[in-house]
C-alpha positions as CSV (number, residue, x, y, z in Angstrom):
1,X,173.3,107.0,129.4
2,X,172.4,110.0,131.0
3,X,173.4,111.0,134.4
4,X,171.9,113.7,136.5
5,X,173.9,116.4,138.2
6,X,172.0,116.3,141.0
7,X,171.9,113.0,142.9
8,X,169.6,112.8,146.3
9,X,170.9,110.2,148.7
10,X,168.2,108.9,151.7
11,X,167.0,105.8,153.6
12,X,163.4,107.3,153.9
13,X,160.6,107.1,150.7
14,X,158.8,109.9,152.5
15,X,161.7,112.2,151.9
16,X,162.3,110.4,148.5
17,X,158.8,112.0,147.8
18,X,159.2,115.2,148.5
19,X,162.8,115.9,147.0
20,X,160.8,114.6,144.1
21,X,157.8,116.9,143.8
22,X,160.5,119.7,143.8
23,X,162.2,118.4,140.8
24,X,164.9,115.9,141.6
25,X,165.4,112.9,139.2
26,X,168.1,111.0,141.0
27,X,167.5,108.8,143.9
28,X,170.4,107.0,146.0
29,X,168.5,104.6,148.5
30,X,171.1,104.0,150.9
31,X,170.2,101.6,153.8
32,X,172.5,100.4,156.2
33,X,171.9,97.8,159.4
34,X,168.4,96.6,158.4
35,X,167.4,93.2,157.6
36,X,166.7,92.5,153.9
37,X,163.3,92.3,154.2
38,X,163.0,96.0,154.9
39,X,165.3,97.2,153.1
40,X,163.4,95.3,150.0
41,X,160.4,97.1,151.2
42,X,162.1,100.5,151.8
43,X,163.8,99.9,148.0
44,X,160.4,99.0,146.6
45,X,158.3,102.6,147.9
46,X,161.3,104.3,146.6
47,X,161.0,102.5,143.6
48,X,157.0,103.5,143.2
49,X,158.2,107.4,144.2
50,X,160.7,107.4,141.3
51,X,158.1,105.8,138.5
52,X,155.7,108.3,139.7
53,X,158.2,111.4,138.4
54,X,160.6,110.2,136.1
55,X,163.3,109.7,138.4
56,X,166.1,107.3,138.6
57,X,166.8,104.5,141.5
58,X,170.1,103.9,142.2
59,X,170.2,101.2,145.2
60,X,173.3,101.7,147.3
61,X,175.9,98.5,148.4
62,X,173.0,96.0,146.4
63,X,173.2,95.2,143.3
64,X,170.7,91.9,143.6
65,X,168.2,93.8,145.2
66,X,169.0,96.6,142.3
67,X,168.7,93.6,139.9
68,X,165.4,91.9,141.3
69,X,163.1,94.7,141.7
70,X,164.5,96.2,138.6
71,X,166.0,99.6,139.5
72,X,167.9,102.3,137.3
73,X,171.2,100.5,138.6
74,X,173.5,100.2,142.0
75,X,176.3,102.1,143.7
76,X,179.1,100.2,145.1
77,X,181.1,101.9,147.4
78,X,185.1,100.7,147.8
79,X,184.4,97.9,150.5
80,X,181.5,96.3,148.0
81,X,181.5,94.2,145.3
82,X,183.8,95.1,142.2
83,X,182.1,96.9,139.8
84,X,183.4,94.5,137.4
85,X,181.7,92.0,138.8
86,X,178.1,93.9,139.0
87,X,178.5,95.1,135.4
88,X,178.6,90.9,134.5
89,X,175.8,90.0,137.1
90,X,173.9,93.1,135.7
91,X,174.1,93.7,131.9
92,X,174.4,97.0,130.2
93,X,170.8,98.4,131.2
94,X,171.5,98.5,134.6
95,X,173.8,101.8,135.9
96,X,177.0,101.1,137.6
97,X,178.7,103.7,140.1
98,X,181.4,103.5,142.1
99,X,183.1,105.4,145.5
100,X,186.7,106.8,144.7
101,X,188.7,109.1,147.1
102,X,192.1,109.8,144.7
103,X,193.0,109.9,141.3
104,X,194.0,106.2,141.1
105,X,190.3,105.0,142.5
106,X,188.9,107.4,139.5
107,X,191.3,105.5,137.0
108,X,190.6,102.0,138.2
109,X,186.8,102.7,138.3
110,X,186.7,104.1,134.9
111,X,189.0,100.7,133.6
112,X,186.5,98.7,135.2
113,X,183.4,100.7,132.9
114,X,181.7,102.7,135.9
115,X,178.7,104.8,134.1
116,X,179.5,107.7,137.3
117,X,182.0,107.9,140.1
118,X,181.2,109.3,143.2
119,X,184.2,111.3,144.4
120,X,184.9,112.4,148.0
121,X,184.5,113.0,150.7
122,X,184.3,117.2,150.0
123,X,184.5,118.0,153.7
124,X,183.4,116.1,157.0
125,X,180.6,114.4,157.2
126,X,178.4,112.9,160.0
127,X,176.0,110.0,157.2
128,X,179.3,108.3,156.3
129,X,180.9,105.6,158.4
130,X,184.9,105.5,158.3
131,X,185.5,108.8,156.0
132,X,188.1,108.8,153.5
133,X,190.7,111.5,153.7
134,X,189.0,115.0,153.2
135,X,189.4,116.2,149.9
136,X,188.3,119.7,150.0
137,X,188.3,121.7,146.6
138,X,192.2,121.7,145.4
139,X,191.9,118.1,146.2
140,X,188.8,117.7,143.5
141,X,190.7,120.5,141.1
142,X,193.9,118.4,141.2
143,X,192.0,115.0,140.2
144,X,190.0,116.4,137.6
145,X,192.8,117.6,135.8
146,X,194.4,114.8,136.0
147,X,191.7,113.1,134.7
148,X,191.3,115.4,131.5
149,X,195.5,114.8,131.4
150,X,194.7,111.0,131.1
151,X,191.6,111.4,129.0
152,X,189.2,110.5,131.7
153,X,185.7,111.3,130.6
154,X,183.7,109.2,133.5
155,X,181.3,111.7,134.9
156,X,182.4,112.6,138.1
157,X,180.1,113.2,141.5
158,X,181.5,115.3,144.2
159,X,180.1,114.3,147.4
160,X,180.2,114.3,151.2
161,X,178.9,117.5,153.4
162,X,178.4,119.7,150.0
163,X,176.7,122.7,150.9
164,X,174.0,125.0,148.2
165,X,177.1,127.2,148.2
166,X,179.6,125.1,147.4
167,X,178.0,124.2,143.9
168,X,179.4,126.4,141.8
169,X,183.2,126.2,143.5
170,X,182.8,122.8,142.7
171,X,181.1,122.3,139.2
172,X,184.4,124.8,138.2
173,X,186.7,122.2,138.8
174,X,185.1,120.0,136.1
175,X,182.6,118.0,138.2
176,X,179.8,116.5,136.7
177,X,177.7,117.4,139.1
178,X,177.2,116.5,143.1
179,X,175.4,114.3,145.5
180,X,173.8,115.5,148.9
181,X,172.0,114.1,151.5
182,X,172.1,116.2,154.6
183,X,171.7,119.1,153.0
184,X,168.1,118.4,151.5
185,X,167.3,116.1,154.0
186,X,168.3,117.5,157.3
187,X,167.3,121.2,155.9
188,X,164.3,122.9,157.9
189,X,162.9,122.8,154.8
190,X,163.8,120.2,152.8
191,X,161.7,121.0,149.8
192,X,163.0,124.5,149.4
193,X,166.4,123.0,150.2
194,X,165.5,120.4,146.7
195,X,164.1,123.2,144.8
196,X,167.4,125.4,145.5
197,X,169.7,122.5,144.8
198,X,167.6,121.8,141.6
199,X,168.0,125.3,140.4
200,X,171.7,125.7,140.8
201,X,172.4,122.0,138.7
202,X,170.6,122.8,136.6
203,X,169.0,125.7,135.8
204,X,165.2,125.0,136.4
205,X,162.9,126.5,138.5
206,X,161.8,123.8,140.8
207,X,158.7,122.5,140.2
């Protein structure tokens, strides 16, 4: 199962969009304090954005709404359901990620057969409600090697306040790749802000 090294978090379809048209193929739809009527219909014109360019849908906190409108798969941060417990409401086809902040989050997520794990928080950030301890980049050097030490081969996100220039800094430690949301989304151009991120992951000239 593949699993891009670029993930793009939002609430909004519109932004979904245009992350999209400059080459991102990883959607986190994170909605929080809305009634599940629109978040069904915010989830569903993310869903039509991501069919339109190949992209995946990951639903954030909602794995039956993941499961009824048929998206790539749910993330399931530390206060949600076990993953465990999605993977058996879910099946195989569906993606599974979970929200670690230490070593021993990354070890029980990867027991419970996580497909990703979203690692962090990097540094401070303003789009998450009660932050995890910082982690900054000795904190994500120290758990990766302790994950290759325990044979831990769950590809691992870095997340929270990551910065274009942080990429590589962080993709050295043995990241997977990275997840950002303000950065694209609160850039004053967010499509130049996509099409930069898109370039560092991975190498392609945003479309």
């Amino acid at each position: 199962m593949k699993i891009n090294s670029l993930h793009y978090i939002t609430a909004s379809p519109e932004a979904a969009e245009l992350a999209c048209q400059c080459g991102v193929r990883w959607v986190q739809l994170r909605v929080k304090n809305q009634p599940p009527a629109i978040w069904k219909q915010l989830a569903l014109e993310t869903q039509a954005v991501c069919r339109r360019h190949g992209a995946t849908l990951i639903i954030n906190d909602n794995p039956v709404l993941a499961q009824e409108i048929g998206a790539g798969g749910v993330h399931l941060g530390q206060q949600d359901l076990p993953p465990d417990e999605a993977r058996q409401m879910l099946g195989a086809r569906f993606i599974v990620g979970g929200t670690a902040n230490t070593f021993a989050d990354v070890q029980r997520l990867a027991a419970a057969g996580v497909d990703y794990v979203g690692l962090g928080p990097f540094r401070f950030t303003t789009t998450k409600e009660k932050l995890s301890p910082v982690l900054g980049l000795a904190g994500y050097a120290d758990i990766m090697q302790q994950c290759r030490a325990a044979g831990i081969a769950v590809p691992v996100i870095g997340i929270g306040g990551v910065l274009l220039a942080d990429v590589a800094a962080l993709l050295a430690t043995g990241l997977h790749g990275v997840a950002v949301s303000g950065a694209i989304g609160a850039a004053e151009n967010p499509a130049v802000a996509a099409g930069q991120f898109v370039r560092e992951l991975t190498g392609v000239e945003a479309i």
